[in-house]
PLY file of the C-alpha trace (Angstrom):
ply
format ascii 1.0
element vertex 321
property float x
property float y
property float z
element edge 320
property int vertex1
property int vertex2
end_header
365.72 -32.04 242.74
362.26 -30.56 241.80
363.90 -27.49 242.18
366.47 -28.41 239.62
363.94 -29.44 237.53
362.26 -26.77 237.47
365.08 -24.40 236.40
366.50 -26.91 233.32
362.69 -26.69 231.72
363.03 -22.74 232.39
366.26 -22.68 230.27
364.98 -24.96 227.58
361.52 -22.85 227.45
364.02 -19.51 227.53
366.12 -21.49 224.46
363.00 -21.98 222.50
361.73 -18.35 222.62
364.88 -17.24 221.43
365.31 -19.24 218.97
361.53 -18.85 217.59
362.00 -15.31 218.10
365.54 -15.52 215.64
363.22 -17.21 213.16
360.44 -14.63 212.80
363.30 -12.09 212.82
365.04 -14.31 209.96
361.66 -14.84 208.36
360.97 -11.12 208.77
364.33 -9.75 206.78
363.38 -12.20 204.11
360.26 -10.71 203.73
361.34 -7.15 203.81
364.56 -8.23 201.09
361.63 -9.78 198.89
359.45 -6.59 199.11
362.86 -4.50 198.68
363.64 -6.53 195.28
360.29 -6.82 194.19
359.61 -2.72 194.47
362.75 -2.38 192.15
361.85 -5.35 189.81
358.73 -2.97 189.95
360.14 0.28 188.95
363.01 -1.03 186.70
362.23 -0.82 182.97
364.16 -2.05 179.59
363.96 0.26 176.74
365.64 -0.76 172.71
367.33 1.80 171.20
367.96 2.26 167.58
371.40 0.16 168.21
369.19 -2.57 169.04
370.98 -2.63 172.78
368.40 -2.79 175.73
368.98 0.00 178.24
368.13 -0.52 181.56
366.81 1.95 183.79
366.21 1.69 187.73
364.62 4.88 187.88
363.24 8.01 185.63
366.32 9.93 184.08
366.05 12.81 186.52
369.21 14.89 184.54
369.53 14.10 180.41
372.54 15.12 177.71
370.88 15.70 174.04
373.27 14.90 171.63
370.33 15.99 168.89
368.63 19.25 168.53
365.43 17.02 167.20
365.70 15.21 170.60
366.17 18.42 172.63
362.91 19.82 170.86
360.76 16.27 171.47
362.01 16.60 175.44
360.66 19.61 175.84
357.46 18.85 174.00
357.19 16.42 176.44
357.61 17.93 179.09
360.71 17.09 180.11
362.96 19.87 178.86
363.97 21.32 182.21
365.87 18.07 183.02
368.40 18.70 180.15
371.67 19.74 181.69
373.57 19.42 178.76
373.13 20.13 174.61
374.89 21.10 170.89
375.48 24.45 170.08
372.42 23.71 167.58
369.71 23.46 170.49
368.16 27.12 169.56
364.67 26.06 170.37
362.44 26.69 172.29
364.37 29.86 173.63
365.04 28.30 176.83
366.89 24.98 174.59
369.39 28.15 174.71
370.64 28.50 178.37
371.60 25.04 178.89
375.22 24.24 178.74
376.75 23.19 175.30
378.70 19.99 175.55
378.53 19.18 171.50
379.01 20.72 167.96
376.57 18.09 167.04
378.83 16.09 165.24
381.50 16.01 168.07
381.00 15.63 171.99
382.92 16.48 175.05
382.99 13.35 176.88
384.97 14.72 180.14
382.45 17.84 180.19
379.59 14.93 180.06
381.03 12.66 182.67
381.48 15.52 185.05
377.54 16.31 184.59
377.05 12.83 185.07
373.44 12.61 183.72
371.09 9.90 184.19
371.08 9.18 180.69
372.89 10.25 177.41
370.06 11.20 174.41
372.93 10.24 171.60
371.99 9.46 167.98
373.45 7.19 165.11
373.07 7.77 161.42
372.39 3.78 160.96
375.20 2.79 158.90
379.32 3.06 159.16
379.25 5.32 162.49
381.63 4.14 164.30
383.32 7.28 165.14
380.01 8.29 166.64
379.80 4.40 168.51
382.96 4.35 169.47
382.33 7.81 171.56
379.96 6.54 172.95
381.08 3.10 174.66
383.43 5.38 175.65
380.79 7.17 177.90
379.16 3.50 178.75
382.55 2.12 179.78
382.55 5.06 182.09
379.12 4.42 183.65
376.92 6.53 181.99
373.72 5.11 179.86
373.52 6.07 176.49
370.32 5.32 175.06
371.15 5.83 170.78
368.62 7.08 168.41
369.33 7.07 164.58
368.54 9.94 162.75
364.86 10.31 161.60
364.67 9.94 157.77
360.61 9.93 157.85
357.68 11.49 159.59
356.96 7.67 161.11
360.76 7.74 162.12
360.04 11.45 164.17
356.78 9.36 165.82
358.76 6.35 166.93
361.33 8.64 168.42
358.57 10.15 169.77
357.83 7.33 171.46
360.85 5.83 172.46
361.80 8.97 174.14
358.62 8.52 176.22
359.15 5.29 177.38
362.43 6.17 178.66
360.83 9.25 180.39
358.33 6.74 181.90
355.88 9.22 179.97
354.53 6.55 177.63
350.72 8.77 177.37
352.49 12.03 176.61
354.49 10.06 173.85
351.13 9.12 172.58
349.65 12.21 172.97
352.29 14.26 171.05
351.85 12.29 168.32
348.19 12.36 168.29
348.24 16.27 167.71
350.98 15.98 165.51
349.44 13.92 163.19
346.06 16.06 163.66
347.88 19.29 162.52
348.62 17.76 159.52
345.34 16.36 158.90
344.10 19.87 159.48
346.54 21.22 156.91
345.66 18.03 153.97
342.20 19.08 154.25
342.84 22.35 153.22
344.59 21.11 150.67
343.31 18.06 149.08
340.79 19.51 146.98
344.35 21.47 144.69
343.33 21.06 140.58
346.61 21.31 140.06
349.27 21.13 142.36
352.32 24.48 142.43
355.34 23.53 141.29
358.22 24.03 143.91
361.86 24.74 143.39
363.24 24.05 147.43
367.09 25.79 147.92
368.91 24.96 150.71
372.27 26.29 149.26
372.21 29.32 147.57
374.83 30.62 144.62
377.73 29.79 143.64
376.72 26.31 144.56
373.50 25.68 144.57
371.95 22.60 146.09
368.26 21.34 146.35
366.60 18.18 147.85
364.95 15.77 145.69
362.96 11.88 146.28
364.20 10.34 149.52
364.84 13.36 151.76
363.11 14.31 154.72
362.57 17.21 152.68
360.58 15.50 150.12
358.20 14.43 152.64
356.86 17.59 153.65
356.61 19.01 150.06
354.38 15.70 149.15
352.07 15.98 152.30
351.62 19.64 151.21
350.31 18.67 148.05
352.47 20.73 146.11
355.26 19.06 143.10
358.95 19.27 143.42
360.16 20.57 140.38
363.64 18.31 140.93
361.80 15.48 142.18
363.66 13.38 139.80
366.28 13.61 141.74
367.47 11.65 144.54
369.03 13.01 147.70
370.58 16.85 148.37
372.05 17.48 144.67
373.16 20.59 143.35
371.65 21.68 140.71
372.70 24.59 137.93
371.22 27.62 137.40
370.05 26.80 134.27
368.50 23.64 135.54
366.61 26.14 137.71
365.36 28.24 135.11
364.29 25.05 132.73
362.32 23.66 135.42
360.66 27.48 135.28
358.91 26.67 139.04
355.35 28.87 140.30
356.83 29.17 143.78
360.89 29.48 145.01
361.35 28.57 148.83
364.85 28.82 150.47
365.59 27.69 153.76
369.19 29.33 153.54
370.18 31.24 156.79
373.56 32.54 156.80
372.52 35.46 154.85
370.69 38.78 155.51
367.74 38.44 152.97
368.09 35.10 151.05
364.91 35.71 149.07
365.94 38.96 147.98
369.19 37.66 146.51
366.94 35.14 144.75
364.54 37.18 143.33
367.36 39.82 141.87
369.51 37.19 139.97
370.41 37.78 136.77
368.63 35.89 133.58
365.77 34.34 136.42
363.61 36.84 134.66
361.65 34.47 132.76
360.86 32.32 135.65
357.34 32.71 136.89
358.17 32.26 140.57
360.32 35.37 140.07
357.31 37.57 137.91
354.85 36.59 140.70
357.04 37.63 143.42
356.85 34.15 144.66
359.12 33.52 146.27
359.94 33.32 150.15
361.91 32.11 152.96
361.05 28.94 155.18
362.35 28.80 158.89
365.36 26.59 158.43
364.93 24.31 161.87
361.25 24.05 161.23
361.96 23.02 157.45
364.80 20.86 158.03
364.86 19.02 161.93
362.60 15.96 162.38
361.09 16.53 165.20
358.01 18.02 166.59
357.41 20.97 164.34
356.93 18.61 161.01
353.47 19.58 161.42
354.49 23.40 161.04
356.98 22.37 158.75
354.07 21.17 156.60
351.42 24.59 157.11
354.22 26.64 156.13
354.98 25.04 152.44
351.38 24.83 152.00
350.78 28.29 152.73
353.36 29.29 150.59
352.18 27.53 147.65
347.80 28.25 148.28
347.89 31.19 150.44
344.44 31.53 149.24
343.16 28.39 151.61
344.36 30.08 154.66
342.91 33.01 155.14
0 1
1 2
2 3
3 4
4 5
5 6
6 7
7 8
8 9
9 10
10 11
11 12
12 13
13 14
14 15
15 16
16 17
17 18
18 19
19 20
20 21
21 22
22 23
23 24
24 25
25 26
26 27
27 28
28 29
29 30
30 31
31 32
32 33
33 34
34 35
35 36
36 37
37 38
38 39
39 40
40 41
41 42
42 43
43 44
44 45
45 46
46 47
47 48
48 49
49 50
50 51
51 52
52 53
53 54
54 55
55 56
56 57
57 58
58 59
59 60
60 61
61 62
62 63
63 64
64 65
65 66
66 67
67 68
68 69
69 70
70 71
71 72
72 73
73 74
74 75
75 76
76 77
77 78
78 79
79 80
80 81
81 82
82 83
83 84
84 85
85 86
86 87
87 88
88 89
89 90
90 91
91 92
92 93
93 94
94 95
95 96
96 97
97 98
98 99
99 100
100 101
101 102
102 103
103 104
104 105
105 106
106 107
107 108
108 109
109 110
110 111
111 112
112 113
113 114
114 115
115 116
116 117
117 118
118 119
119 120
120 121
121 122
122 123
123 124
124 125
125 126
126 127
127 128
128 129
129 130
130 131
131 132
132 133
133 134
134 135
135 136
136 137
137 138
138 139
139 140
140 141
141 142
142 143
143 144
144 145
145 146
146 147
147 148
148 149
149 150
150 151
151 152
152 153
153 154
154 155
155 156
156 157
157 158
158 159
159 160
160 161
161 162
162 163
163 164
164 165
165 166
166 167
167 168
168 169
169 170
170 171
171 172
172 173
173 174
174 175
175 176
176 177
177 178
178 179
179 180
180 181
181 182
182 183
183 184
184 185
185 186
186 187
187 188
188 189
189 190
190 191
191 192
192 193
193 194
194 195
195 196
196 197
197 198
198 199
199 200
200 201
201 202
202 203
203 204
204 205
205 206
206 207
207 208
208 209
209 210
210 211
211 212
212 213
213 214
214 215
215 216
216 217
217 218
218 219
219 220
220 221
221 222
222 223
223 224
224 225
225 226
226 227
227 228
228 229
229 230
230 231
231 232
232 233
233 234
234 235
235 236
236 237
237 238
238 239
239 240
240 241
241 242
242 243
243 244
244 245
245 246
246 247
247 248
248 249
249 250
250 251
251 252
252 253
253 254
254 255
255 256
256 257
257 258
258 259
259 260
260 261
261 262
262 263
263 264
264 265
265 266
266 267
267 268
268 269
269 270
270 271
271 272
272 273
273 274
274 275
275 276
276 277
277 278
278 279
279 280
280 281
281 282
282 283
283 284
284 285
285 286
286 287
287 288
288 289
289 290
290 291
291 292
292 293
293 294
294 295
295 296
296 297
297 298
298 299
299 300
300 301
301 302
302 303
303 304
304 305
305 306
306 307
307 308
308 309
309 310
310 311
311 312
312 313
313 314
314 315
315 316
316 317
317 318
318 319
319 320
C-alpha cells in the first residue's frame, strides 16, 4: 500500500514538472513573439509623400525605380545611387545615372519591366494637380505590391530641400538629408556674397527655345529663382510662366547678357549671336552671350547651387576670378 503510495505521488510530482515545464516553454515563445514584434515595430517606419498617403516601410529600400531625373541625382548625392535598378531615359547624371536600365520616357513608365525588377520602392512623382494619368499608373504598381512613395515636382529651391529630405527619411539616411542641404544652401551663400554688393544688377534675357519659336521663362518658374538669387534682372520678368516671346520683344528689352540653355543644337550661342537685326542689342556688341548646362539650369535638384554660380558668373565674371 505504501508502495502504491509512493508511485501515485511520483506520477503527480512527474505531472507537475511537465506541466511547469509546458508553461515556461509557453511563457518562453511569448517572450521571444514579443521581442520578434517589438524588433520590427522597431525597424518599421511611416514616411508622407507628396500624395499625402503614408508609406510604410519594414526595412531600408535595398533596390529603388526613379521615375525623376531630379530624384535620381538627390539618390546619388546621398549616397544611395548604386541601389537604383531602374530610371528615364533622362537620368544622364552623374555618368554612372547612365548604365542603369531605362524603364521610363519620363512622362510614361513600363509597369511590367518595373514589376519584374520588383524594387523595394518606386521614386514616382506627381505634378500636384489633374494627374491622374500619372496616379492611375501608379495604383496600378501598388495594386501589384510594389510601394510607390510620390513626390510632386519641385517648383522652388525649399521644394528641392524637402525632397531632399523626404528622400532621406525613406533611405533611413535622415543626417545625410540634412547634410546635403546644409552645403547646398552654403554654396549659395558663398555665391550671394559675391554678389550682394552689384550697383546695378545685369539685365538677363534667359532662352530656352530658340528661333522660329522662341520661348523664355518669366515670374513663377523655377527658372526665375535662380536668376533672382544671382542678383541679376530678368528682362521678361513681367511675365509669368514659359512664354514665347518675339524677336522684337527681344531686341526692345535690349538685355547686357543673353543665356540659352537650348541643347539640341551644335552651337546655340553662335546662332544667337549671328541673327539678323540683334545688332543693336548690347548683349550681342559685348559678345555676351553664352550657353548654360541645360540639366544644371533647368532640374531641381542638387545642382541649384551650381545652377546659381553659373548665372552669376555669367553676368559679373569680374567677382570670380
Amino acid at each position: 500500500m505504501k508502495k502504491m503510495f509512493k508511485l501515485q505521488w511520483l506520477s503527480v510530482l512527474m505531472l507537475a514538472l511537465v506541466l511547469v515545464g509546458c508553461g515556461a516553454k509557453e511563457d518562453t515563445n511569448k517572450e521571444t513573439v514579443s521581442k520578434e514584434d517589438q524588433q520590427v515595430e522597431k525597424t518599421s517606419y511611416k514616411v508622407k509623400d507628396d500624395r499625402g498617403v503614408e508609406v510604410e516601410f519594414t526595412a531600408v529600400p535595398k533596390t529603388i525605380v526613379s521615375l525623376q531625373p531630379s530624384n535620381t541625382e538627390i539618390l546619388f548625392s546621398l549616397g544611395v545611387g548604386d541601389k537604383i535598378v531602374g530610371a528615364t531615359e533622362y537620368d544622364t547624371y552623374p555618368e554612372e545615372a547612365q548604365k542603369i536600365e531605362r524603364v521610363s520616357d519620363s512622362t510614361k513608365f513600363n509597369s511590367e519591366r518595373i514589376l519584374a525588377l520588383k524594387p523595394d520602392v518606386v521614386i514616382a512623382y506627381t505634378t500636384g494637380g489633374k494627374d491622374e494619368e500619372n496616379l492611375n499608373g501608379l495604383k496600378g504598381l501598388e495594386d501589384a505590391g510594389i510601394k510607390v512613395f510620390a513626390i510632386q515636382s519641385a517648383e522652388s529651391f525649399d521644394d528641392v530641400y524637402g525632397d531632399i529630405e523626404q528622400i532621406a527619411t525613406v533611405m533611413g539616411i535622415k543626417d545625410k538629408g540634412d547634410k546635403l542641404n546644409e552645403d547646398i544652401k552654403a554654396k549659395i551663400a558663398d555665391v550671394q556674397a559675391k554678389v550682394k554688393d552689384v550697383k546695378k544688377q545685369k539685365s538677363i534675357y534667359l532662352e530656352i527655345s530658340p528661333k522660329p519659336s522662341i520661348y523664355t521663362a518669366g515670374s513663377g518658374t523655377f527658372q526665375q529663382e535662380i536668376l533672382d538669387t544671382a542678383n541679376v534682372k530678368n528682362v521678361f520678368d513681367e511675365l509669368q510662366g514659359w512664354k514665347p516671346v518675339s524677336e522684337e520683344d527681344v531686341i526692345v528689352k535690349n538685355p547686357e547678357v543673353i543665356l540659352t540653355t537650348v541643347n539640341y543644337m551644335k552651337d546655340p550661342a553662335a546662332e544667337i549671336l549671328s541673327r539678323d537685326g540683334w545688332n543693336s542689342i548690347t548683349a550681342i556688341q559685348n559678345k555676351a552671350v553664352y550657353y548654360i548646362d541645360t540639366d544644371i539650369s533647368n532640374r531641381p535638384g542638387p545642382r541649384i547651387s551650381e545652377a546659381v554660380e553659373l548665372i552669376a558668373k555669367a553676368a559679373y565674371p569680374e567677382l570670380f576670378k
